[in-house]
N, C-alpha and C positions, 0 to 999 in steps of 0.2 A: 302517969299520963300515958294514953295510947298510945304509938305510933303512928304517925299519918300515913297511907300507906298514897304510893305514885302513883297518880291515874295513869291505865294503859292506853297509848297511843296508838289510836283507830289505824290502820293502815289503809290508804287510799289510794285505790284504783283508776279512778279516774285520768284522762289523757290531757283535763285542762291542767293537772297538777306536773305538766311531764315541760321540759322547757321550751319555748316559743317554736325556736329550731326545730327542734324534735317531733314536733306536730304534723301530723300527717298536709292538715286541711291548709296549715301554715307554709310547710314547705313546698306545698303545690303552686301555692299563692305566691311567694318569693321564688321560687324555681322554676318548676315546670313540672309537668307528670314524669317524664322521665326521669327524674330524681327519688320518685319514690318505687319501692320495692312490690311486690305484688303483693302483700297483706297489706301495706298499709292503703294503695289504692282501693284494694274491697273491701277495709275498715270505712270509707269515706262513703262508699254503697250503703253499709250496714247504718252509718251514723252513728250509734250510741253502742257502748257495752254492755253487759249484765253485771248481776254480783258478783262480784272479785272478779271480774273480768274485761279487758278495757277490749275495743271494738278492734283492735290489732290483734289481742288475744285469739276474739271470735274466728278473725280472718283465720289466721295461722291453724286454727282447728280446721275447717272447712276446706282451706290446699291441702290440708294434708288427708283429706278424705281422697286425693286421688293422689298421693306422694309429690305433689307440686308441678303437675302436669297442668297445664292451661287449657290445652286442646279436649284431657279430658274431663276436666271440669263442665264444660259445656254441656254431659250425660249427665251431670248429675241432679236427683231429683230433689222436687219442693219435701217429700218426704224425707229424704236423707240429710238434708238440710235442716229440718228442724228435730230432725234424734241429736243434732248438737244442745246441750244444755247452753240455754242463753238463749236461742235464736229462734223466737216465734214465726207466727204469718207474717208477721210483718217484715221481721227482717227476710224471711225465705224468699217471701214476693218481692222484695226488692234485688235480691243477687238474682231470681228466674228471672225476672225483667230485662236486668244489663244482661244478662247472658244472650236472650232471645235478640234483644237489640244486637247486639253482635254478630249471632248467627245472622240476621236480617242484614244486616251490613257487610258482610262478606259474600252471602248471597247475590247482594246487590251491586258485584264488582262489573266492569265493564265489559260482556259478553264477545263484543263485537273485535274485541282485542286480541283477543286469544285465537292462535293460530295451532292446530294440531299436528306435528311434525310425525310420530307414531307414537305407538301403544303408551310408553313412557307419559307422554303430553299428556293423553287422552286420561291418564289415568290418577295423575296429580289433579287435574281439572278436577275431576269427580271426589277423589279424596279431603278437595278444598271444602265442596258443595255437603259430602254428607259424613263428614267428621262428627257432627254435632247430634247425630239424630242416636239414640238408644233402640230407636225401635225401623222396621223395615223400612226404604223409600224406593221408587222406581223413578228414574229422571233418563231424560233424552238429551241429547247433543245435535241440535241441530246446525248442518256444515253446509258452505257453497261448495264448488269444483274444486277451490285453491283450498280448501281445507281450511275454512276461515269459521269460526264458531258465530252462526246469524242470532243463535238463541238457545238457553238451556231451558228446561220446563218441570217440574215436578210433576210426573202425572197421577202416581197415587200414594198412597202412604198405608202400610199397613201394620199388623203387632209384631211380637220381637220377632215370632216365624216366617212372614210371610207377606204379599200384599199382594188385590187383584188389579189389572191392568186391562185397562182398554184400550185394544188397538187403534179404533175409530180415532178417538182422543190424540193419539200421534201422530198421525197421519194429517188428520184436520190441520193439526201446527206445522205439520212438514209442507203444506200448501200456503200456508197462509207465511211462511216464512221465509217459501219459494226455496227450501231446503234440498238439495239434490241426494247428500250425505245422512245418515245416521249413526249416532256410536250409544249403542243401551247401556244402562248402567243402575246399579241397585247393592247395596249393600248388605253383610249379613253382620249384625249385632253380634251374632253368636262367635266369630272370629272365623267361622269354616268357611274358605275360597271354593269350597267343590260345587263347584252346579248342582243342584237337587234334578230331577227328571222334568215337575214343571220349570224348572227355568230354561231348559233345552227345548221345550214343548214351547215356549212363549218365545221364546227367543225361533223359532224358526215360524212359527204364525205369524210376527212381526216380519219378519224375512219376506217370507209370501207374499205379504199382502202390500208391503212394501217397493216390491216386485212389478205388480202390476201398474204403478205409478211412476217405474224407471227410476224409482229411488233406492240406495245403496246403503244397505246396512255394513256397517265397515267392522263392526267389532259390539261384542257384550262385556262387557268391564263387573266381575261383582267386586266390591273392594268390601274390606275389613279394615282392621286397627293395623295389624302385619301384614298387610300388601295389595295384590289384588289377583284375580283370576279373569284371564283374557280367551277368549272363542277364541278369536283369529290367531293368536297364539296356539292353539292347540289344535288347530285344524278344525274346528268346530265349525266355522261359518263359512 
């Protein structure tokens, strides 16, 4: 007589099989978000796993595409996101989403609030605003007399090198926001603080023209991931 042989035991990935507790979407529900960890929050973006892999798994692949940084998470692309095995358009366009929504909501923090005391100030402000962008941005800081921020403005966006600026464009907003002050500000993806020649050429045409208006350009900010580089600091403006 043959031997029966023991059927092998499917191993199963899935997160319904993990205990009630331990459930990301459960512990959110009995707790609060803050009880959960950062993968299991962007497992609950992603919703589902792949083969052999549960949607905490996916997570944990994906922080680690930036070493567990959050801030730079926010650069990372719909491309980079689906060379993870598991993680189609579908899941990709749902982490770009919450990511953008975030960016959009920090954006969207209370301008009027924020008072610039010097360069320091001036320069987290901006580090908040273009932390998340991979590719160039040009933004204004519009101030009253007490150095009180009336309004920030994206005014152009351009590739990882570079972006064009229209003076007219700021100026329009420095009237219309009855602006007395300006502080420029633009980042370079690449990590290099040095002024290129056109930022020194844009940064004094702004100046000029500025000028004429009896408005004051206080400072150029280009900020990076490691810090930032300041005109007025350097004698530049």
């Amino acid at each position: 007589m043959q031997a029966k042989k023991y059927a092998k035991r499917k191993k199963i990935y899935g997160i319904q099989k993990w205990a009630m507790e331990e459930r990301p979407r459960e512990k959110l529900l009995s707790k609060s978000p803050h009880h959960l960890s950062n993968a299991e929050l962007l497992a609950l973006i992603l919703n589902s796993g792949a083969s052999q892999k549960t949607s905490v798994d996916l997570a944990t692949e994906i922080l680690k595409l930036t070493e567990n940084n959050l801030a730079a998470l926010q650069r990372i692309t719909v491309q980079q996101l689906m060379a993870i095995k598991g993680v189609g358009p579908a899941k990709a366009a749902k982490v770009a989403a919450s990511l953008e929504l975030a960016r959009r909501m920090q954006a969207a923090l209370p301008d009027r609030l924020a008072e610039v005391d010097g360069i320091k100030d001036a320069a987290y402000y901006l580090q908040k605003r273009f932390s998340y962008y991979s590719h160039e941005i040009f933004g204004v800081m519009f101030l009253n007399n007490a150095n009180k921020v009336k309004a920030f403005s994206v005014i152009s966006e351009g590739g990882i090198t570079g972006t064009t600026v229209d003076v007219r464009l700021i100026l329009k907003k420095a009237l219309e926001t009855e602006a007395t002050k300006l502080i420029l500000g633009h980042n370079h993806p690449s990590g290099n603080m040095q002024p290129s020649k056109a930022d020194e050429e844009l940064t004094a045409r702004i100046r000029n023209a500025a000028n004429q208006l009896d408005i004051e350009v206080l400072d150029h900010l280009i900020i990076t991931q490691q810090g930032y580089f300041s005109f007025a600091n350097e004698g530049m403006i």
